[in-house]
VMD Tcl script that draws the C-alpha trace (Angstrom):
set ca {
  {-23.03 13.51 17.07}
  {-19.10 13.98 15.90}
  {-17.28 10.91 14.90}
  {-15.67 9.45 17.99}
  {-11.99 9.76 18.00}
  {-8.99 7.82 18.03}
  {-6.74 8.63 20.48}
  {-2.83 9.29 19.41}
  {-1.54 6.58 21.75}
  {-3.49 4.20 19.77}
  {-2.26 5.44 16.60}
  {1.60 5.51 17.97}
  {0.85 1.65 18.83}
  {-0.63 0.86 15.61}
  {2.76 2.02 13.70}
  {4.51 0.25 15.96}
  {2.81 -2.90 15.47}
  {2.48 -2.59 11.48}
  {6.42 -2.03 11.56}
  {7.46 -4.97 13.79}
  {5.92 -7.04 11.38}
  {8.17 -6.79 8.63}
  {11.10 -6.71 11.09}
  {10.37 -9.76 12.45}
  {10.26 -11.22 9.02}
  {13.20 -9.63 8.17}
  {15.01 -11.14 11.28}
  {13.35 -14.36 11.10}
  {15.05 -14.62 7.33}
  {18.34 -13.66 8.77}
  {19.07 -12.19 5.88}
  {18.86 -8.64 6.08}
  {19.61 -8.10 2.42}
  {16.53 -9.95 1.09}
  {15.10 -7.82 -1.59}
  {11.67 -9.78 -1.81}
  {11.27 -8.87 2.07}
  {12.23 -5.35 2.03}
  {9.78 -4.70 -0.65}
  {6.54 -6.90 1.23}
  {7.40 -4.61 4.18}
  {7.37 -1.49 2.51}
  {4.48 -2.68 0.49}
  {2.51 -3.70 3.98}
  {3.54 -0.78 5.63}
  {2.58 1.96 3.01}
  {-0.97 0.40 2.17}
  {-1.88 -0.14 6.13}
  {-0.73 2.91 6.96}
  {-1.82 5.34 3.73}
  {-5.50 3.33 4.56}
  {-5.37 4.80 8.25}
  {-3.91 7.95 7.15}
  {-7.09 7.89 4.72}
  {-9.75 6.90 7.52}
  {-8.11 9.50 9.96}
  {-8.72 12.44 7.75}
  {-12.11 11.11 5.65}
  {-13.42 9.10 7.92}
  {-12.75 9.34 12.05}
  {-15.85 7.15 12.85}
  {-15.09 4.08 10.28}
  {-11.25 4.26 11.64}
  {-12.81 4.14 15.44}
  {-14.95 1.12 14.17}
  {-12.11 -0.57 12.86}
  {-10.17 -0.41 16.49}
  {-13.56 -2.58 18.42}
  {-12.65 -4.93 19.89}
  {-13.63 -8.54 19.35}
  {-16.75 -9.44 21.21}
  {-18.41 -5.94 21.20}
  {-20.98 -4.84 19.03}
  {-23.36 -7.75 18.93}
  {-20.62 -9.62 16.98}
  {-21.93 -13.62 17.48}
  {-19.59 -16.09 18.90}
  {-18.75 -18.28 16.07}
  {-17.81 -15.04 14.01}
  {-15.49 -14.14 17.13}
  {-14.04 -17.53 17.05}
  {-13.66 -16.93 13.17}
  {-11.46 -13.48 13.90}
  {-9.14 -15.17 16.53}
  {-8.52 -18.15 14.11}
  {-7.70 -15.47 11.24}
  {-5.19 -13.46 13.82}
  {-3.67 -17.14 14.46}
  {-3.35 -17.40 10.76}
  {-2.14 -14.32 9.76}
  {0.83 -15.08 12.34}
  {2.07 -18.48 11.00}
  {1.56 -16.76 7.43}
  {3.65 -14.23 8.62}
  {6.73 -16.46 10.38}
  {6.84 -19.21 8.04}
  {8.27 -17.28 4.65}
  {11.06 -16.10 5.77}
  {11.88 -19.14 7.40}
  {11.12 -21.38 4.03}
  {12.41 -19.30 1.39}
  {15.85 -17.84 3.22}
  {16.81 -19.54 6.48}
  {15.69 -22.91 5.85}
  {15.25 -23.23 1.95}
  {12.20 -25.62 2.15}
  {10.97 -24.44 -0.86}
  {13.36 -24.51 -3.85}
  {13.83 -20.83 -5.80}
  {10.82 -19.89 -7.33}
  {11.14 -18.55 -11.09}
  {11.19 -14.73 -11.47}
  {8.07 -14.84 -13.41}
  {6.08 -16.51 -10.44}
  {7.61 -13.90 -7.75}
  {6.23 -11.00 -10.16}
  {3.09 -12.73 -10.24}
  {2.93 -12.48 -6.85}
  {3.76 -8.73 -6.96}
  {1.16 -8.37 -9.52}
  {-1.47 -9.63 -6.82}
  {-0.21 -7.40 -4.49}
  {-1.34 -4.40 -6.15}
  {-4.50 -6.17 -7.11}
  {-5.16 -6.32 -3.01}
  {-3.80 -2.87 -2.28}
  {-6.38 -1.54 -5.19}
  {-9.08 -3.75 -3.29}
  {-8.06 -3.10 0.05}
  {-7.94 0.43 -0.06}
  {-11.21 1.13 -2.33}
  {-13.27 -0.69 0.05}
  {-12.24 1.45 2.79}
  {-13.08 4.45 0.70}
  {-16.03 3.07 -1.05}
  {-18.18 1.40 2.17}
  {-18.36 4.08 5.68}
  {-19.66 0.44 7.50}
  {-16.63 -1.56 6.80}
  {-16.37 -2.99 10.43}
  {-13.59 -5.81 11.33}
  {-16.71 -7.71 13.09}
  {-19.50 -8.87 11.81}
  {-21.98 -7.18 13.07}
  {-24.98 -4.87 12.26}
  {-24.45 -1.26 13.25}
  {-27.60 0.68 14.04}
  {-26.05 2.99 16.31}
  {-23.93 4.35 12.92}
  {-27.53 3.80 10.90}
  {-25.88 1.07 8.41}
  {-26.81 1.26 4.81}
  {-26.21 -1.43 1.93}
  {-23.28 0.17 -0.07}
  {-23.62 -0.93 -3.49}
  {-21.63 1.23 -5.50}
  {-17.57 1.74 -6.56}
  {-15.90 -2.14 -5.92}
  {-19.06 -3.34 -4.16}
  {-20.70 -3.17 -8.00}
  {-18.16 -5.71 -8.73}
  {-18.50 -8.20 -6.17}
  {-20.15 -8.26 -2.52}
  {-17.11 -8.32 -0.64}
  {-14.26 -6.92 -2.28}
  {-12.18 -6.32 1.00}
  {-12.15 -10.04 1.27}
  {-11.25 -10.26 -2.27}
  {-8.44 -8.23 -1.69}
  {-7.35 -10.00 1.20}
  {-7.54 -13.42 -0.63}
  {-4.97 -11.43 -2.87}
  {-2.56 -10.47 -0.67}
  {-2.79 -13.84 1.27}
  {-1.43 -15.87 -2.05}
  {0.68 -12.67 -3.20}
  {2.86 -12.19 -0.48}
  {4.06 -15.68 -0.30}
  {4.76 -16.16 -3.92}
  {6.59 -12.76 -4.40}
  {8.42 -14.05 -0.83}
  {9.24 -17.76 -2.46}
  {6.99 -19.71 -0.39}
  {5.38 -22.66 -1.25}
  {4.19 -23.11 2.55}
  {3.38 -19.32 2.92}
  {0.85 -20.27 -0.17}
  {-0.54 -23.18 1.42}
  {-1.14 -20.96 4.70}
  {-2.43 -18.13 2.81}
  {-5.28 -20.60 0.92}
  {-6.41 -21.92 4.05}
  {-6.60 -18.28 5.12}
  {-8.93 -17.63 1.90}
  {-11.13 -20.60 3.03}
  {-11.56 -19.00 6.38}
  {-12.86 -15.87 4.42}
  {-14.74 -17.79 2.58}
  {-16.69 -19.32 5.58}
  {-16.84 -15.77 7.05}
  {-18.80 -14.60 4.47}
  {-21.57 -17.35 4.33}
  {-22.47 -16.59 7.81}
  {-22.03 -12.70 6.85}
  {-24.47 -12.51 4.21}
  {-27.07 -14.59 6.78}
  {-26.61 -11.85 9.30}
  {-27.19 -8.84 6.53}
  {-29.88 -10.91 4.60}
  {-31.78 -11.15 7.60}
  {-30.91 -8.14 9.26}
  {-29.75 -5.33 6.56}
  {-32.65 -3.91 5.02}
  {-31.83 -3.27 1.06}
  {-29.53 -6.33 1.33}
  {-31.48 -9.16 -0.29}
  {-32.19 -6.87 -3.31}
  {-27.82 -5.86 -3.75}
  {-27.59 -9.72 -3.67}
  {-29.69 -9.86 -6.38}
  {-27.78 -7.08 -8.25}
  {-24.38 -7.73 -7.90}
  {-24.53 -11.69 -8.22}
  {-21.14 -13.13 -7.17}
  {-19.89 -12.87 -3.50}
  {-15.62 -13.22 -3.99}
  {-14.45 -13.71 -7.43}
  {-16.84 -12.53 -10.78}
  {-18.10 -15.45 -12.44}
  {-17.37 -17.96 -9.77}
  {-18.26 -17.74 -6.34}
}
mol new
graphics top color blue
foreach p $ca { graphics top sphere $p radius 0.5 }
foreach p [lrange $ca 0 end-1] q [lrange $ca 1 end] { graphics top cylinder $p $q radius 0.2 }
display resetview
């Protein structure tokens, strides 16, 4: 059967929506001239879209997995509620730097140092991000288990390091991008963001220990869920 495919509308809206984004943070700033913002945009922009342009080329049938809709699929109800509460997040995470570190100033000037820092984890999440789209064909944005696309247990590439390095990468970008912003609330958003993930994935690995044949046996074999040698 060929990969299903995703229509060009779709992909028109997607850039659209990836690059309002950074404009509205950007415009929510109102500083137009803020160097920290222009390069989380760019950064946001090239590693969402570079990971489509990837899927759209490599992979047609992950890419049409990633646009299901929440609900669909089997997904269960409290992992549903989990995706809108992430969405919610992800907004607030999005509006509130710009208005801390430039329009409002509730955070003091963060040291240079601490800003690279948080550069420094956003490559860490664009490595992450983008190898687990390469590295696992059933990455769906719903936890679910997908029979229809005969779902294996991928444990090799960044899923020998840890069982769910898209989250990992995630958790990066989520205390990254505030810190290379200047946002001490952005942080605090982006951690409660990271235990959202973390919650996720307990009720994750139920569904694939239960359901995913090979999947007890990986947890065996590659030991720690988020972070090596902690959780």
């Amino acid at each position: 059967m060929p990969a299903p495919a995703v229509s060009r509308s779709k992909l028109v809206a997607t850039a659209a929506y990836l690059v309002a984004w950074p404009i509205l943070q950007l415009w929510l700033s109102s500083d137009w001239r803020w160097v920290e913002g222009w390069l989380f945009g760019l950064w946001f922009v090239a590693l969402c879209a570079g990971c489509i342009a990837w899927l759209y080329r490599k992979d047609p049938a992950l890419l049409a997995e990633r646009y299901r809709k929440p609900g669909s699929g089997g997904q269960s109800r409290a992992d549903e509620l989990i995706v809108y509460g992430l969405l919610l997040g992800f907004v607030a995470w999005i509006v509130v730097p710009p208005l801390d570190a430039r329009r409002f100033g509730w955070t003091p000037r963060l040291p240079t140092w601490v800003e690279a820092g948080g550069a420094l984890l956003l490559l860490g999440a664009a490595f992450f991000l983008f190898r687990s789209f390469s590295d696992n064909p059933f990455l769906s944005p719903l936890v679910r288990i997908q029979p229809e696309r005969r779902q294996q247990v991928v444990s090799t590439g960044v899923y020998g390091l840890v069982r769910h390095p898209m989250y990992l990468g995630a958790c990066l970008m989520f205390v990254g991008g505030p810190l290379l912003l200047g946002s001490a609330w952005g942080v605090l958003l982006g951690l409660g963001l990271v235990l959202l993930l973390m919650l996720r994935i307990v009720g994750e690995e139920k569904l694939l220990a239960r359901e995913l044949e090979g999947y007890q046996a990986y947890r065996r074999k590659v030991r720690y869920r988020l972070v090596p040698r902690v959780w």
